[in-house]
C-alpha positions as CSV (number, residue, x, y, z in Angstrom):
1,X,14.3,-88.6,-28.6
2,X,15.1,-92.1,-29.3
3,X,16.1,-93.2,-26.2
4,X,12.7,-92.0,-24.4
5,X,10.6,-93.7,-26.8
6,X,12.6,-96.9,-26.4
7,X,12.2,-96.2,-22.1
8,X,8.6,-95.7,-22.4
9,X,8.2,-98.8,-25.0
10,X,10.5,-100.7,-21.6
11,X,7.9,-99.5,-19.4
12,X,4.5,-100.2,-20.7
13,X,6.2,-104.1,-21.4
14,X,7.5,-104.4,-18.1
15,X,3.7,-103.4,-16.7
16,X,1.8,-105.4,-18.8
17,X,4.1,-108.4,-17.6
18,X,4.0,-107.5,-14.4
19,X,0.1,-107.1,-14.3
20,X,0.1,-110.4,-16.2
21,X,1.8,-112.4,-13.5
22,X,-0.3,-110.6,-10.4
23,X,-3.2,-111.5,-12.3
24,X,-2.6,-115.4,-13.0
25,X,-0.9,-115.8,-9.5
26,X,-4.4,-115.5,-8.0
27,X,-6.5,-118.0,-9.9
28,X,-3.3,-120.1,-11.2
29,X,-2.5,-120.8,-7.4
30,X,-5.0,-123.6,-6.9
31,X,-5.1,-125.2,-10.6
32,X,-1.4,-124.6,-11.7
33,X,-2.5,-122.7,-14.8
34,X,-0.6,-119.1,-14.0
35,X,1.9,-120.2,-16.5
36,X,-0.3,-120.5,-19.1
37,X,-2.2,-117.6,-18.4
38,X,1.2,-115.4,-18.3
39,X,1.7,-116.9,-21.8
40,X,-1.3,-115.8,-23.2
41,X,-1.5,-112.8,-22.2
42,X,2.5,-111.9,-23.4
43,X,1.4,-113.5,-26.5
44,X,-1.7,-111.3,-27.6
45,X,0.0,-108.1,-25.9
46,X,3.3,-108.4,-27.2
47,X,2.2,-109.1,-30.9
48,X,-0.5,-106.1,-30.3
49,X,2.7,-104.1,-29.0
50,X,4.7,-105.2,-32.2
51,X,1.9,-103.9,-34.5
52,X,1.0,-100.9,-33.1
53,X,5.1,-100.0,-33.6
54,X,5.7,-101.2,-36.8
55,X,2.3,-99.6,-38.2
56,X,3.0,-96.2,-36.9
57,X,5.8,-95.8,-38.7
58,X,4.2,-97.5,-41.9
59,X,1.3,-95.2,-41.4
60,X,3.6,-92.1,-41.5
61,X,5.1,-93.3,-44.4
62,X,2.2,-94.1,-46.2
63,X,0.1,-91.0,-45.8
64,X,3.6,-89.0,-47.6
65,X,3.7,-91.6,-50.8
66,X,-0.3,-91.3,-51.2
67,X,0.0,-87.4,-50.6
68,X,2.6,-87.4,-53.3
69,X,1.0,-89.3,-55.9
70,X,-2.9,-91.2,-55.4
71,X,-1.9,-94.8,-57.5
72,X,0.1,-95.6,-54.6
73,X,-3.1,-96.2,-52.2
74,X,-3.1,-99.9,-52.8
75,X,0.8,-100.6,-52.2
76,X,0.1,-98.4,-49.6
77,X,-2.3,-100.3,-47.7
78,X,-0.9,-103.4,-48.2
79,X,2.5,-102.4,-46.5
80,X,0.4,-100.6,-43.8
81,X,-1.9,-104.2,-43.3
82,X,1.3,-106.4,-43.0
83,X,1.9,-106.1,-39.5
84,X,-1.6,-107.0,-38.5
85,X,-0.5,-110.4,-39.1
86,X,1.4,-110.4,-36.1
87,X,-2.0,-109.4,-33.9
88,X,-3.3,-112.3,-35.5
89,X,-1.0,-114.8,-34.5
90,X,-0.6,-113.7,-31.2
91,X,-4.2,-114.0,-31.0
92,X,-3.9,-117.3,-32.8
93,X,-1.6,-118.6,-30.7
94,X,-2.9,-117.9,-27.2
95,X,-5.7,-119.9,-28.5
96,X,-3.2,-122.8,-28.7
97,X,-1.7,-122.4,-24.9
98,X,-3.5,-124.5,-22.7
C-alpha cells in the first residue's frame, strides 16, 4: 500500500515538472526566463504538494483526538494549520524569483 502511494506521489511530481518545463520553454525561448518560470512553478506546487501530504495525515489524526475528547479542538487545529506554512512560502518565494 505504501509503495503505490509513494508511485502515484512520483507521478503527479514528475507531471507537474514536466508540464512546468513545456510551458516555460515556449515563452522563456525568446526572453531567457524559462528558468525562472520552472522555478516558480516547482516552488508554489511542491510546497502545495508538501501540505496537502502532511495535512492529510494531521487531519486523520485530528478528527480521532477531538472525537475522543472535545478540549483538544484547539491543539488540534493548530497541528492541522502548521503545514500551511509551507504553501505560504512557496507562494512567498515564487514571488521572490525573477
Amino acid at each position: 500500500m505504501k509503495n503505490m502511494k509513494l508511485t502515484k506521489t512520483l507521478l503527479i511530481v514528475a507531471i507537474v515538472i514536466l508540464a512546468t518545463v513545456a510551458f516555460a520553454a515556449e515563452e522563456g525561448a525568446a526572453t531567457g526566463t524559462s528558468f525562472a518560470a520552472i522555478g516558480k512553478g516547482l516552488a508554489i506546487g511542491l510546497g502545495l504538494l508538501g501540505t496537502g501530504m502532511a495535512q492529510s495525515a494531521i487531519g486523520a489524526a485530528a478528527v480521532g483526538a477531538v472525537a475522543e475528547d472535545r478540549r483538544n479542538f484547539g491543539t488540534a487545529l493548530i497541528f492541522f494549520l502548521i503545514p500551511e506554512t509551507l504553501a505560504i512560502f512557496g507562494l512567498a518565494f515564487s514571488f521572490l524569483i525573477n
